[in-house]
N, C-alpha and C positions, 0 to 999 in steps of 0.2 A: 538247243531248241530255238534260241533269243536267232541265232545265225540263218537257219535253219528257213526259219520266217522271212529275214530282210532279204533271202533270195526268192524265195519264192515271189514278192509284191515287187523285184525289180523288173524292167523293162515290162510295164502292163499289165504287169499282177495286182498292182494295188487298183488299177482302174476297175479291174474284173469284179474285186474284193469286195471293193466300192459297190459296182454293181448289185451285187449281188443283195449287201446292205441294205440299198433302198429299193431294189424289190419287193425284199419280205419284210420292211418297215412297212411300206403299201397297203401290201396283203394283209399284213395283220388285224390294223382296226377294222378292214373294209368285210375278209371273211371270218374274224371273230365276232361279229356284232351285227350283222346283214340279218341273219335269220332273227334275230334279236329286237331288231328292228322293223322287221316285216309283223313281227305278233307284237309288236306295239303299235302296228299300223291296224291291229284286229284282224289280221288275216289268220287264216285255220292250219293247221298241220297238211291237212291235205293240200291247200292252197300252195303254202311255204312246199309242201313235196314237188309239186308239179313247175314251183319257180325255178327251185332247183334241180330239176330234170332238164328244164328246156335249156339252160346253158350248158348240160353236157352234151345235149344234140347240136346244138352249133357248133360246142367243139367237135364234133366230129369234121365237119364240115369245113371249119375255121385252121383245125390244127392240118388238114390235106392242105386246102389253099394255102395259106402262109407257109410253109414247108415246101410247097414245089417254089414260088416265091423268092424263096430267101437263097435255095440252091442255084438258082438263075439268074436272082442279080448279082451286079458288078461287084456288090459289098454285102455282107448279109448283115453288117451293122446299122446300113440304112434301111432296113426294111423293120429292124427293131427299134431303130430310134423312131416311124414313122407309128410305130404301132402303141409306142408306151405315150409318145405323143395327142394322140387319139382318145387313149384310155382313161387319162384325164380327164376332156371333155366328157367325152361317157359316164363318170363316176360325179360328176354335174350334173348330167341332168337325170342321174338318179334322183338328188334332194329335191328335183322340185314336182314331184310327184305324190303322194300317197296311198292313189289306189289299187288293186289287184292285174285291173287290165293294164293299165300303164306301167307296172312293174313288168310285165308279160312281156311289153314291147321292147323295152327300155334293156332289158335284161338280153334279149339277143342280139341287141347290136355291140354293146359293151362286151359281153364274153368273145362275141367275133374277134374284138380287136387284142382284148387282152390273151387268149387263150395262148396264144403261142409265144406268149413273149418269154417265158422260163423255159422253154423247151430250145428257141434258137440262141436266146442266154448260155443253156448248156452246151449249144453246137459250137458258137465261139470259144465258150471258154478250155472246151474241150481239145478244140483244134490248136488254142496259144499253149495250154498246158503239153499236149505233143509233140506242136512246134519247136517251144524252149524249153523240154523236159521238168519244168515247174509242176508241183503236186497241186490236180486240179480240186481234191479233199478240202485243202488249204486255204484256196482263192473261195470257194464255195460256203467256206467257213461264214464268210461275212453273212450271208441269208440269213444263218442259224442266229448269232448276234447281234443282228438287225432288228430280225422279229422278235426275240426276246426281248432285249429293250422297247420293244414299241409297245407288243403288247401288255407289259408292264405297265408302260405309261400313259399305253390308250386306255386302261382299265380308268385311271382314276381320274383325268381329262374329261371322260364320258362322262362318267359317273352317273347321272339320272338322266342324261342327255344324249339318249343314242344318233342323234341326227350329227351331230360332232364328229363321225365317222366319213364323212362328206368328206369335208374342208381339209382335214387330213390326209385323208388318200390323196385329194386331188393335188395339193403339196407335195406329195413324196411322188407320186407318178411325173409331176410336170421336170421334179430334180434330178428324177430316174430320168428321164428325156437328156440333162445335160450329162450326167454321168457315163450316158449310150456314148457320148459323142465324143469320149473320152479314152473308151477302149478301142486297143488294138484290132487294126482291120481285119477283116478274114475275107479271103477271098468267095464270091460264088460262082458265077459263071457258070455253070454244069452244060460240058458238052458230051465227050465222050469216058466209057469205061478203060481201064487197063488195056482189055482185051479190043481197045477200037469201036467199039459198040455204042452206038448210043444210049446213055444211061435212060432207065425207065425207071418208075414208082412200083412198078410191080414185080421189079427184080428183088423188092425188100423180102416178097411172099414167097418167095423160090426158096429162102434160106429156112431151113424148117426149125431148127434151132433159135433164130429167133420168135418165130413163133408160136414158140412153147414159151419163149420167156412173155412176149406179148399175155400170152393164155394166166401165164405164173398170175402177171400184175392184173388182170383181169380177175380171177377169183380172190386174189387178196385185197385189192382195193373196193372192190364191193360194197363187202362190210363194214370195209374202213371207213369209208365217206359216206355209210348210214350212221356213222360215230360221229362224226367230223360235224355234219348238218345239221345233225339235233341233239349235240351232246349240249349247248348253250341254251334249248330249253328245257333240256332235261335239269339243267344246275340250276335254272331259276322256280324249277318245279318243287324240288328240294331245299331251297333258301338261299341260291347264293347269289350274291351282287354280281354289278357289272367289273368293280374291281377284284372279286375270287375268281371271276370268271379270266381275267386280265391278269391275274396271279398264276392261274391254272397253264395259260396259254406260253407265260414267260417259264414258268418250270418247262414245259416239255418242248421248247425251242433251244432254252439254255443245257437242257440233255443232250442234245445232238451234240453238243459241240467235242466232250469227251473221246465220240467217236472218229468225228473228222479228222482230229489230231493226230488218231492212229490207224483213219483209213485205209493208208497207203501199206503200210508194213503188214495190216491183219488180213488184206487180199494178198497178197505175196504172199504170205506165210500159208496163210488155212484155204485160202480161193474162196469162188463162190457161193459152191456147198452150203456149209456149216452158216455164212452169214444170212443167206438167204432162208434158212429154216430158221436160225432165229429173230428175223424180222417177221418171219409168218404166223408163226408159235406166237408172242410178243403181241402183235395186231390185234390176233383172236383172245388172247386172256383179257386185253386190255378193254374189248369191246365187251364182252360178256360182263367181268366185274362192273364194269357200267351200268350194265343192264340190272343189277340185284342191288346194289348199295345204294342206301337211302341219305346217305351222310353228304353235306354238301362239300365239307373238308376232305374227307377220305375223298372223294372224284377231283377235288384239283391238284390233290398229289398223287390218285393214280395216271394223272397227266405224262409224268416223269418218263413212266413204258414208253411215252414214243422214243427216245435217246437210243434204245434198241430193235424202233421197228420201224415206223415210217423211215427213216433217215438212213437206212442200212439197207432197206427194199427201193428205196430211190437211189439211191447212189450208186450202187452193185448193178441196178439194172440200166442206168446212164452209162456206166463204164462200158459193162458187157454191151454194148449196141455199138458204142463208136468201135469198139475195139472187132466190130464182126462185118459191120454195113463199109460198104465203099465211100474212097474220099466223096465223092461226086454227090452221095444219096447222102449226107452225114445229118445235113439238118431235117431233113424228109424222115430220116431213121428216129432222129429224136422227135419231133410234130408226131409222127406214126405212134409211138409211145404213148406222147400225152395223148391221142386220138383214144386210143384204149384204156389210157387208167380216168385223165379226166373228161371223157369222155362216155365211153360206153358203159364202165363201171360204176361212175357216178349218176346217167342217167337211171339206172337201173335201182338205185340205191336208193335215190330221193322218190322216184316214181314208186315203189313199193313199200319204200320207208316210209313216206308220208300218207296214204291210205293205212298202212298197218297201225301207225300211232293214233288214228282218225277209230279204225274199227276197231281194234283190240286193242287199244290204249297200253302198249307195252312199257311205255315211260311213267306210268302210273303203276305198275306192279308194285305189290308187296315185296320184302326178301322173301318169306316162305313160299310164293309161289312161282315154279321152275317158268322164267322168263324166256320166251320165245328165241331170242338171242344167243341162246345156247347153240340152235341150229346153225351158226356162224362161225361155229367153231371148228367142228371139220373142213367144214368149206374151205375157212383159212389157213388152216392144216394141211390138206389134198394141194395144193398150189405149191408150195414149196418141194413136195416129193413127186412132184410131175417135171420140172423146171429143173431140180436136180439129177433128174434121170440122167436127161439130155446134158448137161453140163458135162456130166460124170463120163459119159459116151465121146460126147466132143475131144476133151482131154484125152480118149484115147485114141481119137483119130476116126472117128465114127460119128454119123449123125443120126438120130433118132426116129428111127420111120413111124409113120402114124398108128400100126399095128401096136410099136410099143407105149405109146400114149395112152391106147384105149384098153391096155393092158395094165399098166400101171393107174390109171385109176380105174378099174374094176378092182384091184388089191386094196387100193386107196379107200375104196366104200366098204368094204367088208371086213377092214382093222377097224373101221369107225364105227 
C-alpha cells in the first residue's frame, strides 16, 4: 500500500494531492458555517433559502462560461489559478457586510468565480491521472483529508465566533492560488474533434448516456443539498454547538477516505451499477433520518452515511464523464456536471427548501409525526434505476433511447 502511494504522488501527484487538500480545507469552514452565519445575521430561513438558490443560478451560468474558458486556453491551470485567486477576494468582502441585500450581491459575484474551480480541478487531475496512469481515487484522497481536518478544527476555532470563517477561507483560497501553480500543466487549446470537426458544447447533448447520468445527479442531488443547507440549522435547533457541528462535518469527510482507497479496484470489479445505487439508497436514508431524529448526537454521527454516498455518487459520475466526453470537451464535460448538480439541483433545493421550512416548519417536526422528507426518498431512489438502466445498456453496446427513460421511470413510480 506504503508503495502503492509514493507512486501515485510521483511526477505531480503530490501537487494534485495538495490541491485538492486546500480546496476542501477552504470549503469546509466557509460552507459549514455560511448558513450558520447568515441566521446569526437574523436572517429568515426563507431569506437563507433564496441566498442559497441564487449561487446555484450563477452556477449555471458561471460553470458554462469557465468551462468553454478553460478548454480554449493555452493552459487550463491558468484559468484555475486565476479563479481560486479571485475567490479570495470575494470571500473578503463577504465579512464586511451583514445585510440580506448585500449578501444578495456579494454572493453572485463570489460563486461566479469559485463555482468552477472543483470541476476544472477534476479536468486536470483527471487528464495527469490518464496521462501517467496514477489512480485519480488517490490524488483526490487529499480533498477528503483536507476537509476533515479543517472542519474539525474550524469547529472549535469558531467556536462562538462565526465571522472567523472569513479569514480562514481567505487563507486557505489565497494558498490554494500557490498550490494551482504548482500542478502539472494540462493542455487547452480546443480546436478540432477526432473526426476534424470543430468541437462544440453541444456535442456533450448528442451523447444521451450522458444525459441520463446528468438526470441520475440531478434527482439525487436535490435532496441532498436540502440536507447539505440546513442540516447546520437543523443541529443548532436540536442543541448542538458549532464544535458537534465541526465534529459532524470531520466524521463524514474522514468517511470518504475508506472508499477512495479502494475506489479504483471496486469499479473494476463491480462497475458503476451497484456503486451508484448505493450512493443513491445511502443519500436518501441519510436525509430522511435527519428529518425524524431529535438528538443532536445521533445527527453528527449519522453524518458518517456520506463515506457511502456523496463521495461514491461524485466520484463514479467524474469518472464516467471523462471516460465518455472527448479530449477537446473534457473540462466543458465536467463544468456541465457541476452546472446540473451544483447548479440546478441546488437551486431548486434551497429555493423550496427554504420556503418549506418558513411555512411548514419541517425542521421543527416532532419524531411521531411522518416528516415531509420522507417524499425524498424515492426521488433519490428513482435516480439511480434510471442511470443504471443506461449503463447496463451501454456495457452492452447499446445506448438508451428516451422511450426507455420514460419507461423506466413510470416502473420507478409505481414500485414506490
Amino acid at each position: 500500500m506504503i508503495t502503492r502511494l509514493l507512486n501515485v504522488y510521483k511526477n505531480g501527484g503530490t501537487c494534485i494531492f495538495v490541491f485538492y487538500w486546500v480546496y476542501y480545507s477552504a470549503m469546509a469552514p466557509f460552507s459549514s458555517f455560511l448558513t450558520v452565519y447568515y441566521s446569526d445575521c437574523g436572517l429568515s430561513s426563507s431569506q437563507i433559502g433564496v441566498l442559497s438558490a441564487i449561487g446555484p443560478v450563477i452556477t449555471v451560468i458561471g460553470q458554462f462560461f469557465w468551462g468553454n474558458v478553460a478548454d480554449k486556453a493555452r493552459y487550463k491551470n491558468y484559468v484555475l489559478i486565476t479563479l481560486a485567486a479571485i475567490t479570495a477576494v470575494m470571500v473578503y468582502c463577504y465579512s464586511l457586510g451583514i445585510t440580506y441585500s448585500y449578501f444578495l450581491i456579494i454572493t453572485c459575484f463570489y460563486t461566479f468565480f469559485q463555482c468552477s474551480i472543483q470541476n476544472i480541478g477534476d479536468a486536470i487531475s483527471l487528464a495527469h491521472a490518464e496521462r501517467t496512469g496514477k489512480s485519480y481515487a488517490l490524488m483526490r484522497l487529499g480533498g477528503s483529508i483536507g476537509y476533515a481536518i479543517m472542519a474539525l478544527i474550524s469547529g472549535f476555532i469558531i467556536a462562538g465566533k462565526t465571522r472567523l470563517i472569513f479569514p480562514l477561507s481567505i487563507t486557505m483560497f489565497l494558498t490554494l492560488a500557490v498550490a494551482i501553480a504548482l500542478m502539472p500543466l494540462i493542455k487547452g487549446g480546443r480546436n478540432k474533434n477526432e473526426d476534424g470537426k470543430k468541437a462544440n458544447y453541444l456535442t456533450l447533448f448528442k451523447n444521451r448516456s450522458l444525459v441520463v447520468i446528468l438526470f441520475f445527479n440531478f434527482l439525487v442531488y436535490a435532496p441532498y443539498f436540502f440536507y447539505a443547507i440546513f442540516i447546520g440549522v437543523r443541529m443548532r435547533e436540536v442543541g448542538a454547538t458549532n464544535q458537534m457541528i465541526g465534529l459532524a462535518n470531520f466524521l463524514a469527510a474522514f468517511c470518504e477516505i475508506p472508499f477512495l482507497f479502494l475506489a479504483d479496484r471496486l469499479l473494476q470489479k463491480y462497475g458503476f451499477k451497484p456503486l451508484l445505487l448505493i450512493a443513491g439508497s445511502t443519500m436518501a436514508l441519510r436525509l430522511f433520518l435527519s428529518g425524524i431524529i431529535e438528538s443532536a448526537w445521533i445527527l453528527v454521527f449519522i453524518h458518517m452515511l456520506h463515506g457511502t454516498g456523496h463521495i461514491i455518487a461524485s466520484y463514479c459520475t467524474s469518472r464516467y464523464i471523462n471516460t465518455t466526453v472527448p479530449n477537446e470537451l473534457k473540462a466543458s464535460g465536467q463544468t456541465l456536471l457541476g452546472m446540473v448538480t451544483y447548479g440546478l439541483a441546488k437551486m431548486i433545493a434551497s429555493l423550496l427548501g427554504g420556503y418549506a421550512v418558513d411555512w411548514i416548519g419541517i425542521l421543527s417536526f416532532s419524531p411521531p409525526v411522518m416528516s415531509p422528507l420522507f417524499i425524498t426518498l424515492p426521488t433519490s431512489e428513482l435516480s439511480p434505476l434510471l442511470a443504471l438502466s443506461d449503463l447496463q445498456a451501454k456495457s452492452a453496446g447499446n445506448i438508451l433511447s428516451a422511450s426507455m427513460v420514460i419507461r423506466n421511470l413510470r416502473q420507478s413510480f409505481i414500485t414506490f
